[in-house]
N, C-alpha and C positions, 0 to 999 in steps of 0.2 A: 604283294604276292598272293596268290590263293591255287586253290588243287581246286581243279576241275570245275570253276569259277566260284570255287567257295572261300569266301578267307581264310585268312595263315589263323585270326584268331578265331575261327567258329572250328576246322578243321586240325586246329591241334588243343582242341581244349579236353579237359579227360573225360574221355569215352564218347570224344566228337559233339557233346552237347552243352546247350547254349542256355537260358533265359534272357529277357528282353536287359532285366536290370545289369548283365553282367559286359554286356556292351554300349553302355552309357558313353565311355570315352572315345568311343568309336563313329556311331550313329547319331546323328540328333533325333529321331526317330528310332529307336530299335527294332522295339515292335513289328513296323509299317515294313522294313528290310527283311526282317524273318518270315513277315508271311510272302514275299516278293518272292525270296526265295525259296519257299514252299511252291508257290505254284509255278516256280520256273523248275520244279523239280531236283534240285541241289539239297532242299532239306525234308525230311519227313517230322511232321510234331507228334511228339511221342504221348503229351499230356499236355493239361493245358497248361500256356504259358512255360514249352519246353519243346526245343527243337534239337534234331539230330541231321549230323551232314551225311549223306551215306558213302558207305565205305567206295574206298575211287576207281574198284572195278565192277562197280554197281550200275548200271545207265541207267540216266533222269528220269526216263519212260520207263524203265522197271517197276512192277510190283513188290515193293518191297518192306519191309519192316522189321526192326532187329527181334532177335531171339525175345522172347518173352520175358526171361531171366534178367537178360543181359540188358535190354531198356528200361526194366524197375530198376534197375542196378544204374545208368542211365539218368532216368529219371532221380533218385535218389542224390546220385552227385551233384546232381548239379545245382542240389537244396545245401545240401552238406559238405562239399569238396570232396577231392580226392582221396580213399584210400580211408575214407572214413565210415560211411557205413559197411555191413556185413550184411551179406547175401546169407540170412541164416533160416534155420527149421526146415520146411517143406521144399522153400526155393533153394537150401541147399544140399537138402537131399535129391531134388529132382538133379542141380549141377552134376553129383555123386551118382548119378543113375541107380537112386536106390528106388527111386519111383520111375518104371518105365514109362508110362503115357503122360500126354501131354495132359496139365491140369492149368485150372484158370486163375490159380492164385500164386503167388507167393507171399515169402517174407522176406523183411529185411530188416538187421538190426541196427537202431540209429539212437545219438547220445541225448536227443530230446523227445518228446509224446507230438506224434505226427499224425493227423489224422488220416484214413486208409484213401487211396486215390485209383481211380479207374484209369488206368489207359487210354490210346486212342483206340487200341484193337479190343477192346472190352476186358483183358486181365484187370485183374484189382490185384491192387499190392498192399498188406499189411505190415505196418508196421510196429516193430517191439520195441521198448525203451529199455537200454544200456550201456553200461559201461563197455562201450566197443574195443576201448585199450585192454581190456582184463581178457576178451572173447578170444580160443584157442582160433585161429584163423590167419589163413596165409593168403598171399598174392597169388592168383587165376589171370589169365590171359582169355578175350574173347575175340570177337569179328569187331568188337568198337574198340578195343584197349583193354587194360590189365584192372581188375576191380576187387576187393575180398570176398572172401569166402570162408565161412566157419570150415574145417576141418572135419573128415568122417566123424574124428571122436567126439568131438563140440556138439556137432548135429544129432548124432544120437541122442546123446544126452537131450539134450534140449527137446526131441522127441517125445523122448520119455519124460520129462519135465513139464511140458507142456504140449500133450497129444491134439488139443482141440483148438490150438493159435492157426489159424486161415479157414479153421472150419472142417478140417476131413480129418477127422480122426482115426478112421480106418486107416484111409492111408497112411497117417503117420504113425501108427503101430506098426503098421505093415513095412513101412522104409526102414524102420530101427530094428527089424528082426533081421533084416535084410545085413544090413549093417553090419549087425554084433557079429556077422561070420569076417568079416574082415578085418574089420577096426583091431589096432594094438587096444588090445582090453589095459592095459596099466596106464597109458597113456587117457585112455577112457575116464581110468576111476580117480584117475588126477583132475580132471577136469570137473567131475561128479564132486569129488572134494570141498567143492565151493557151494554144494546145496543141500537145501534141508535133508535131514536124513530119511523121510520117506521115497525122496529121489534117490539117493542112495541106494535105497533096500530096491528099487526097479531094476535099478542098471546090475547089479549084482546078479539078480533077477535074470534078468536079458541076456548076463554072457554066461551064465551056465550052457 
């Protein structure tokens, strides 16, 4: 069976993406099938060795490429599985529209040291290492499927915890000020709870 001549298993895998190892039982070639179906237009490669089926009211001929967020997120699953890493700091502030314009990086947080990976579209995505069970973060829905996402109050924090992770510092000063008008501040300083206390003494800081 396949959607829009793409298989049941490349088209229902989570957040529609593939790598060549993950259909071994499928392909005796995986590889050589993924790119077939790249230039039949059925797949877009997000990075290398990582292909996406586009969603199925997308046509083959279409220009197209998932949200930038949402193919790090993407790309990430499909190193890590489902529901495993977190879209966190910048990339989920930018999710949060605490950062209006579009920027060329994010983050993402994942439970091993990854080292940071360019795109096809030229975003880079950085990555943090942690404990992703511990990270305040709830289930998001996109255009490829449903992925994590730290939390407004998570992201602050981690803002403020770490201003200079993807490289723009401003802006991430600038997304947590944004932020602290929203965020449950208690739910905030619970989360702060877990960090050194000169982070602490910021977030405190910040929701005055």
């Amino acid at each position: 069976m396949a959607v829009k001549g793409v298989p049941t298993q490349i088209a229902a895998a989570p957040l529609r993406t593939v790598r060549p190892l993950m259909l071994r039982a499928v392909y005796a070639d995986p590889e050589k099938e993924l790119v077939r179906m790249r230039r039949d237009g059925r797949l877009v490669r997000i990075a290398p060795g990582t292909y996406t089926a586009r969603p199925d009211d997308i046509a083959t001929d279409a220009d197209w490429f998932p949200n930038f967020e949402e193919a790090a997120m993407a790309y990430a699953t499909g190193q890590y599985g489902p529901r495993v890493p977190v879209l966190a700091g910048i990339g989920a502030a930018r999710f949060h529209h605490a950062i209006p314009r579009a920027i060329g990086v994010t983050v993402i947080a994942v439970p091993q040291r990854h080292r940071p990976v360019t795109l096809a579209n030229g975003g880079k995505v950085i990555f943090t290492c942690a404990e992703v069970v511990r990270l305040d973060a709830r289930l998001e829905t996109g255009g490829l499927g449903a992925f994590m996402v730290a939390t407004p109050e998570q992201t602050f924090v981690d803002l403020l915890a770490k201003p200079s992770l993807g490289g723009l510092p401003a802006e991430a000063q600038a997304a947590a000020a944004a932020l602290a008008h929203s965020i449950d501040a208690d739910r905030a300083r619970r989360v702060a709870a877990q960090f050194p206390v000169e982070v602490r003494r910021r977030v405190e800081a910040a929701l005055r």
